[in-house]
C-alpha positions as CSV (number, residue, x, y, z in Angstrom):
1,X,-2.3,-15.0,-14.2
2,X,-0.7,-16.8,-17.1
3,X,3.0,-17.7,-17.8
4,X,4.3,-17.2,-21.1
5,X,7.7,-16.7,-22.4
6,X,8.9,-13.1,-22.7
7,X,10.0,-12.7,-26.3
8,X,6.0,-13.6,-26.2
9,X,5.2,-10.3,-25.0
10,X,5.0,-7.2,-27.2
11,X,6.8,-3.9,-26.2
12,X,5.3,-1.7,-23.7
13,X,3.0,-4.6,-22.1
14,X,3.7,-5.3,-18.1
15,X,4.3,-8.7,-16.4
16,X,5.7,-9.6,-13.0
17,X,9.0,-12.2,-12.5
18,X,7.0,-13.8,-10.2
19,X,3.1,-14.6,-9.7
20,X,2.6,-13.1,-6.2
21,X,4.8,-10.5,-7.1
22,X,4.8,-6.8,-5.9
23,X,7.0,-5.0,-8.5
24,X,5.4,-5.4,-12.3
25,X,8.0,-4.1,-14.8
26,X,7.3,-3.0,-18.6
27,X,9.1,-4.9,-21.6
28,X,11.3,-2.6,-23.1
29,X,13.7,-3.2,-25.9
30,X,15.7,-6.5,-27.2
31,X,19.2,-6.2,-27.5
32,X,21.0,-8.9,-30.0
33,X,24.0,-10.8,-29.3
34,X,27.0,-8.7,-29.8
35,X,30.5,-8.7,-28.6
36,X,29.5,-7.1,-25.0
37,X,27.2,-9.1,-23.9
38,X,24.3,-12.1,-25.3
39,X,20.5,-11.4,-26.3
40,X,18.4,-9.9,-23.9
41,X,15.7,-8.0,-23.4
42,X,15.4,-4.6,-21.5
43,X,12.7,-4.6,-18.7
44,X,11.8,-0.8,-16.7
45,X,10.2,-0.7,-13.4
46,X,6.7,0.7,-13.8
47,X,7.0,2.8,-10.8
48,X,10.3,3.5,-10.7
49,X,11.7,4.0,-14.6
50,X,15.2,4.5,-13.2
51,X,15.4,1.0,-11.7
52,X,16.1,-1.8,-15.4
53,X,17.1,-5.3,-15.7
54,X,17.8,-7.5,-18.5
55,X,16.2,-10.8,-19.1
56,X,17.1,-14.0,-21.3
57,X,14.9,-14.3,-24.5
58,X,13.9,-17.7,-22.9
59,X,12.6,-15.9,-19.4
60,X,9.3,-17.4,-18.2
61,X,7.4,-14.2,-16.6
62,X,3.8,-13.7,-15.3
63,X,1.1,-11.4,-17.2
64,X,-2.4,-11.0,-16.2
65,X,-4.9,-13.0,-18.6
């Protein structure tokens, strides 16, 4: 496993939050700073595409090397 930053990481590609990590989630879209909210990008559960969060441009996350 190697850490790298997630703007790193191109659009569809899995990583985990976490080395030892169960859940993997797929990088979705980035969203720019707007007047709801700041940057972020969009991150699906692979096994469950209902479940999303939203991480910081400068996230550190876990892909496999």
């Amino acid at each position: 496993m190697k850490q790298v930053v997630i703007s790193a990481i191109k659009k569809g590609h899995t990583f985990k939050r976490k080395p030892d990590a169960a859940a993997s989630y797929i990088r979705n879209h980035y969203n720019r700073k707007d007047a709801f909210g700041p940057a972020n990008y969009s991150a699906s559960d692979s096994d469950d595409m209902n479940r999303e969060i939203f991480l910081k441009p400068s996230a550190k996350v876990w892909i496999s090397a």
